[in-house]
N, CA, C and O atoms as a GROMACS GRO file, in nm:
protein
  292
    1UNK      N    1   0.084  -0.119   0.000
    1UNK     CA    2   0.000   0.000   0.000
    1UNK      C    3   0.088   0.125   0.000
    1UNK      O    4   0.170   0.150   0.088
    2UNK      N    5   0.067   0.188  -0.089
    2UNK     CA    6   0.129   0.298  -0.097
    2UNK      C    7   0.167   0.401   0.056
    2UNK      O    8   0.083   0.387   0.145
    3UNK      N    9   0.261   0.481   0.082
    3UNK     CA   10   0.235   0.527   0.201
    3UNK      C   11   0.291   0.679   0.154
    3UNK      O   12   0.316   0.717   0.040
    4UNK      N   13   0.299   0.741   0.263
    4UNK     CA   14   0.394   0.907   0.298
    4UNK      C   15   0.489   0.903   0.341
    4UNK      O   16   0.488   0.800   0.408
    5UNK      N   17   0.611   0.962   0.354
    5UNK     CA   18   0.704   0.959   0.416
    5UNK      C   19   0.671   0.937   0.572
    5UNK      O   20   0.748   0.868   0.639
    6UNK      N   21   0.534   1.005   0.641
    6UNK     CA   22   0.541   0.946   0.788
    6UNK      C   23   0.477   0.811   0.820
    6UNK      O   24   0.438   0.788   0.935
    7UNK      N   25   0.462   0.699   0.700
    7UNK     CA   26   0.392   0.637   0.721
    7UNK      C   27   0.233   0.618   0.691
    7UNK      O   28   0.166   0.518   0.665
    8UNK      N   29   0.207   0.737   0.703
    8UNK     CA   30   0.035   0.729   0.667
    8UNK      C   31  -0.020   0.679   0.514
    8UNK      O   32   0.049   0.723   0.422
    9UNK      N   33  -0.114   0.610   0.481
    9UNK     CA   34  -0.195   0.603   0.343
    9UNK      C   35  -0.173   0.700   0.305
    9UNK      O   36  -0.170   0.805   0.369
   10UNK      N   37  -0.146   0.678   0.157
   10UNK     CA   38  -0.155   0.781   0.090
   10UNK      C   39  -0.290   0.757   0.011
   10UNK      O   40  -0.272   0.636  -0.003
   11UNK      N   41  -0.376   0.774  -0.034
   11UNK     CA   42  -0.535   0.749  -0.136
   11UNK      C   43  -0.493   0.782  -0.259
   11UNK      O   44  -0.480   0.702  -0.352
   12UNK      N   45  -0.465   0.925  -0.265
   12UNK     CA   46  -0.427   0.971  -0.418
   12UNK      C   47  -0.295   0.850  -0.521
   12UNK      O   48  -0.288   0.816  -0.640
   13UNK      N   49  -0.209   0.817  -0.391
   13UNK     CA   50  -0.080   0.762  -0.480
   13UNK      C   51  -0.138   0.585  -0.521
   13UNK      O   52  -0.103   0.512  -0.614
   14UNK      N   53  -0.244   0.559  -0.398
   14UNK     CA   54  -0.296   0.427  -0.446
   14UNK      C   55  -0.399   0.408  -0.540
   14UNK      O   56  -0.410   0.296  -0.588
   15UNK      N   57  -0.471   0.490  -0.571
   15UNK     CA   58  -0.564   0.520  -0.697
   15UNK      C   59  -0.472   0.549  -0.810
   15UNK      O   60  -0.511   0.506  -0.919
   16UNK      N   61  -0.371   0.605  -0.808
   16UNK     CA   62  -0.274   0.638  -0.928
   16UNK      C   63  -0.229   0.515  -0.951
   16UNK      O   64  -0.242   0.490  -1.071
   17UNK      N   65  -0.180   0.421  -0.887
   17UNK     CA   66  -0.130   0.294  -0.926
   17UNK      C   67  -0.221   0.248  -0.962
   17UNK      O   68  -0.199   0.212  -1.078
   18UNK      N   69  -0.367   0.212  -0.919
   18UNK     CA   70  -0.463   0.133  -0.943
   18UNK      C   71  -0.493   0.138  -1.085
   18UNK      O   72  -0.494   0.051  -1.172
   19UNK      N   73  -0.520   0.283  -1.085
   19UNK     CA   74  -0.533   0.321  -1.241
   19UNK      C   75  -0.443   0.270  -1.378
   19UNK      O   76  -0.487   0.229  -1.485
   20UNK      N   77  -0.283   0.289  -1.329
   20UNK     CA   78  -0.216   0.261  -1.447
   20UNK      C   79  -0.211   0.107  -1.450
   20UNK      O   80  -0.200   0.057  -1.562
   21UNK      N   81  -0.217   0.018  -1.333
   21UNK     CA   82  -0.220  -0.119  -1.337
   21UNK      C   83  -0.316  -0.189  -1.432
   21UNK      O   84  -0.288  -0.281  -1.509
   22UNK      N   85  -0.504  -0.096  -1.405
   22UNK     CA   86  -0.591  -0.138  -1.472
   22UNK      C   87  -0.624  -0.075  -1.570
   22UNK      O   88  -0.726  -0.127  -1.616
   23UNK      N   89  -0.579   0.046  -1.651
   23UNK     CA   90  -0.662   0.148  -1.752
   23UNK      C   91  -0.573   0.143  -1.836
   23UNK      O   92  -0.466   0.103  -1.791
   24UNK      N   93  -0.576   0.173  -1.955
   24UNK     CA   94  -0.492   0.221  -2.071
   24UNK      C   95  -0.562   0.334  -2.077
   24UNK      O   96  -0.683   0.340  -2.058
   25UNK      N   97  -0.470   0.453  -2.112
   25UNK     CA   98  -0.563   0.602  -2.087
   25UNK      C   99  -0.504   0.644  -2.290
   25UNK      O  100  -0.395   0.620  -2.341
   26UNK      N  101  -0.592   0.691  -2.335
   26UNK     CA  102  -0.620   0.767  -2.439
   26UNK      C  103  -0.618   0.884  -2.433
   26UNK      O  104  -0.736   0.920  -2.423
   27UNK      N  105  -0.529   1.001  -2.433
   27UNK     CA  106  -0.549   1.120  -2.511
   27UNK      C  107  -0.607   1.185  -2.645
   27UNK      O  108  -0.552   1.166  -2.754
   28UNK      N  109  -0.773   1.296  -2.626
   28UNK     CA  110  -0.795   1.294  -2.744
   28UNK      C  111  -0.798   1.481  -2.738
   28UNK      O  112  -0.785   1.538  -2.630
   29UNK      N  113  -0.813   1.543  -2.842
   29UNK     CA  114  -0.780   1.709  -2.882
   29UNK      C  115  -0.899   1.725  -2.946
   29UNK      O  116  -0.925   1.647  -3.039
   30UNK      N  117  -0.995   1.831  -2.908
   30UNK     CA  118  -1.106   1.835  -2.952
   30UNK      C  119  -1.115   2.015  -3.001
   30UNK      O  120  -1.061   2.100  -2.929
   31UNK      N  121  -1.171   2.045  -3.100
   31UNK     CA  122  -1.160   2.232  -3.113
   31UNK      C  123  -1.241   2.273  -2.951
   31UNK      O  124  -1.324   2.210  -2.886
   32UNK      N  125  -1.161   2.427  -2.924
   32UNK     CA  126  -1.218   2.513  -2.819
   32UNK      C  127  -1.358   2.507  -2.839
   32UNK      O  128  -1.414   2.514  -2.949
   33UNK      N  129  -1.410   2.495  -2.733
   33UNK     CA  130  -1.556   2.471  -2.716
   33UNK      C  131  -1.637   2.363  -2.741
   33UNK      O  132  -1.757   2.364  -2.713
   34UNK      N  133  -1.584   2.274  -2.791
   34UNK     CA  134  -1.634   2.101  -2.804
   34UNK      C  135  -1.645   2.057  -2.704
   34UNK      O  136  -1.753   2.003  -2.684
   35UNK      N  137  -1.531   2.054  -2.575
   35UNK     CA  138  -1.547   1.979  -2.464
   35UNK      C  139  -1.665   2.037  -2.382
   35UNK      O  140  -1.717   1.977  -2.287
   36UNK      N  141  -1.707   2.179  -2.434
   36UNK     CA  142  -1.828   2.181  -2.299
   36UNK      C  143  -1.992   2.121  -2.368
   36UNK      O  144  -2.100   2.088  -2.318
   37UNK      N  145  -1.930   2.131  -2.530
   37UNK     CA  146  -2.029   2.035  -2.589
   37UNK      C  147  -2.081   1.863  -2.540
   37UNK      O  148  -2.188   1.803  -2.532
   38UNK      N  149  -1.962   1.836  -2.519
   38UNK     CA  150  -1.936   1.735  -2.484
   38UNK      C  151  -2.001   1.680  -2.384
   38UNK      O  152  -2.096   1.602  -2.389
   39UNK      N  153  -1.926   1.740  -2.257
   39UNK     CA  154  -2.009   1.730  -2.145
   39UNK      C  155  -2.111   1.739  -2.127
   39UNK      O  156  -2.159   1.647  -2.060
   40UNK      N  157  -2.195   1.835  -2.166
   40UNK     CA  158  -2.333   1.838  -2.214
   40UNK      C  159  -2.398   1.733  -2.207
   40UNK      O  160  -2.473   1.686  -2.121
   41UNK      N  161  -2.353   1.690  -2.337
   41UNK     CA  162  -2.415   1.557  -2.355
   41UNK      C  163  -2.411   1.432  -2.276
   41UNK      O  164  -2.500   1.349  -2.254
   42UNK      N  165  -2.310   1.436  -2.244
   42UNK     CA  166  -2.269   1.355  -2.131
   42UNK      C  167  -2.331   1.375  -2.008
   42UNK      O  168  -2.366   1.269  -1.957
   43UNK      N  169  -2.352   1.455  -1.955
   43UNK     CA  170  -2.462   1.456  -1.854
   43UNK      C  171  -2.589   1.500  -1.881
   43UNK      O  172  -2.628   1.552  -1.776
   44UNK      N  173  -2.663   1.507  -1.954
   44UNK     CA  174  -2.769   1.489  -2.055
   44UNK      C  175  -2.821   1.310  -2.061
   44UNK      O  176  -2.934   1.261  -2.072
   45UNK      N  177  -2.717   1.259  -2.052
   45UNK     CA  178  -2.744   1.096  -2.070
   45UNK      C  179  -2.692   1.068  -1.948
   45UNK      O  180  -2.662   0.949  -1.958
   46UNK      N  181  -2.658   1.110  -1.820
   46UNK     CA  182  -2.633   1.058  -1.715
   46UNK      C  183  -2.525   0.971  -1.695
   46UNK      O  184  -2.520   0.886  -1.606
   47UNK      N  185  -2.433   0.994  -1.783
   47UNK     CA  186  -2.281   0.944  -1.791
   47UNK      C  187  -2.173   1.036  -1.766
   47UNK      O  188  -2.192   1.156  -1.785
   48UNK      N  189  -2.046   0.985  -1.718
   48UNK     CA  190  -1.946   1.064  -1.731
   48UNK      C  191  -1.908   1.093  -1.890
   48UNK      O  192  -1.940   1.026  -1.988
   49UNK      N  193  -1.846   1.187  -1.886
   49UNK     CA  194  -1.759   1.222  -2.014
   49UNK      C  195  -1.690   1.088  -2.075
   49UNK      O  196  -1.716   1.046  -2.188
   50UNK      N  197  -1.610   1.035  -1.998
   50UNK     CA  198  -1.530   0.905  -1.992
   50UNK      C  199  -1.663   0.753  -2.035
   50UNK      O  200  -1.659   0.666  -2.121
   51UNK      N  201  -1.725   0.772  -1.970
   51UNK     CA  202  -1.863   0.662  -2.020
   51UNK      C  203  -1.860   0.681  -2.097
   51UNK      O  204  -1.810   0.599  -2.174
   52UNK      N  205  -1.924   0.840  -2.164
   52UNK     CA  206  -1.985   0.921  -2.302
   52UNK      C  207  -1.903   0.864  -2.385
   52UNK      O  208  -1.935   0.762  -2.446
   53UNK      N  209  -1.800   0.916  -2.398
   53UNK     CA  210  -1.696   0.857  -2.520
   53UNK      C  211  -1.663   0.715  -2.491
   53UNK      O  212  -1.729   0.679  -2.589
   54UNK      N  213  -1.631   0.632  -2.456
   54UNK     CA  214  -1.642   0.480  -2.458
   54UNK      C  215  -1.699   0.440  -2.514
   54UNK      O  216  -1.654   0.376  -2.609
   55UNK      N  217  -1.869   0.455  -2.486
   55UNK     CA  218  -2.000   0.415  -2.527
   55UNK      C  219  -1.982   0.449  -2.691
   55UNK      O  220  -1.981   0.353  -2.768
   56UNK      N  221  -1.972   0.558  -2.733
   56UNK     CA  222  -1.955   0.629  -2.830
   56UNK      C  223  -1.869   0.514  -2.904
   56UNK      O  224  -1.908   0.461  -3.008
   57UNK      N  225  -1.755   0.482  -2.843
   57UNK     CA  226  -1.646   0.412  -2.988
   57UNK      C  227  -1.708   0.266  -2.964
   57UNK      O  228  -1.706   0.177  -3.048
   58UNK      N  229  -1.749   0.260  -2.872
   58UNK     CA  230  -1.805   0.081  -2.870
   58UNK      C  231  -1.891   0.072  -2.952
   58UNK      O  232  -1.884  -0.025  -3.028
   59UNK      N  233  -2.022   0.185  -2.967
   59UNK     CA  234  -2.095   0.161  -3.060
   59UNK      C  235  -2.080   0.179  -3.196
   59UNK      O  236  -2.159   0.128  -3.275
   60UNK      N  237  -1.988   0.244  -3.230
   60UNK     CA  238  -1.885   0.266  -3.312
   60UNK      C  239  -1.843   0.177  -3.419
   60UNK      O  240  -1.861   0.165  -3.540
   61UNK      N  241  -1.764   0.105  -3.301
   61UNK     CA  242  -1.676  -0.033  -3.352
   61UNK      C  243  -1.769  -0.116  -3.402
   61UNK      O  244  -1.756  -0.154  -3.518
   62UNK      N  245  -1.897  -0.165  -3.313
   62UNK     CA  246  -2.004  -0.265  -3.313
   62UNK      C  247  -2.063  -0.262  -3.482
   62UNK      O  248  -2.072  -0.355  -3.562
   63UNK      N  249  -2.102  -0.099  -3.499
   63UNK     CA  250  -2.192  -0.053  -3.608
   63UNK      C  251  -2.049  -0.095  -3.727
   63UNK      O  252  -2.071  -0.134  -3.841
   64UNK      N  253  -1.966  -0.084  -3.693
   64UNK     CA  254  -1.832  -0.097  -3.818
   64UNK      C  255  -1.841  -0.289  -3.848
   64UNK      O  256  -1.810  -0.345  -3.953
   65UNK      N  257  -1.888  -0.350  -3.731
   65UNK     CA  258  -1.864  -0.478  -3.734
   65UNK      C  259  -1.736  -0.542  -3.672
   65UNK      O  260  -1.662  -0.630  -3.717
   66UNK      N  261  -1.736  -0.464  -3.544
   66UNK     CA  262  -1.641  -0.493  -3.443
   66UNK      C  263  -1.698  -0.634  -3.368
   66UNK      O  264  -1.819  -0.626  -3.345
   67UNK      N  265  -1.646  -0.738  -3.333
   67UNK     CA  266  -1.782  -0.843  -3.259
   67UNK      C  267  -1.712  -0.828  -3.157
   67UNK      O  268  -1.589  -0.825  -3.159
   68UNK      N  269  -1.792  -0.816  -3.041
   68UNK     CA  270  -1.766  -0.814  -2.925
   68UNK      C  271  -1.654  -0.932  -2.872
   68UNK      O  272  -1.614  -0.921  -2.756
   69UNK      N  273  -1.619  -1.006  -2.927
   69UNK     CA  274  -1.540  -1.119  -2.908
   69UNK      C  275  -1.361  -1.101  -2.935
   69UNK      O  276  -1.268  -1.177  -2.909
   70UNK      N  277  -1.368  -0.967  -2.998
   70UNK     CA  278  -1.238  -0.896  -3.038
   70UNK      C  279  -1.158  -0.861  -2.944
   70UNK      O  280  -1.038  -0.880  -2.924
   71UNK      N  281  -1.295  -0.769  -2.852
   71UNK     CA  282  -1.258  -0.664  -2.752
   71UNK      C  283  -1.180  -0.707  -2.621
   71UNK      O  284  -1.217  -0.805  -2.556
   72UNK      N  285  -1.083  -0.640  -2.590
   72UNK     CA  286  -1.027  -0.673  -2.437
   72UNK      C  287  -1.112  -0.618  -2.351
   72UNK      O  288  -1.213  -0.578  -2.408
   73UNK      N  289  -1.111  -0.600  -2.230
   73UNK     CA  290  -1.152  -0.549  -2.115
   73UNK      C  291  -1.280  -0.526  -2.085
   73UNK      O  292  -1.310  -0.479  -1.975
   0.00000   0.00000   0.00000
């Protein structure tokens, strides 16, 4: 478990590991003012941003003829 120099939990440094252990993270660049588009929508449908776009390329892939049997994770 991650700690501090005095010993104590650290939360932030054990979620940071957790993350890179389990996530592959994607960087994407969208024009000024898309991301609040974005969000929008995204909570509009009661998802995170991060859901929003997932959902988005899964259905994506699916509609391209991705079979779910491809996919990791």
């Amino acid at each position: 478990m991650p700690r501090t120099k005095t010993g104590e939990f650290n939360q932030i440094a054990y979620q940071n590991e957790f993350n890179k252990r389990n996530y592959d993270r994607i960087e994407i660049k969208v024009p000024k003012g898309r991301k609040a588009v974005i969000k929008a929508a995204a909570t509009a449908a009661g998802q995170s941003v991060n859901e929003f776009i997932a959902k988005a390329i899964d259905e994506r892939m699916e509609r391209d003829g991705d079979s779910e049997a491809d996919r990791k994770g």
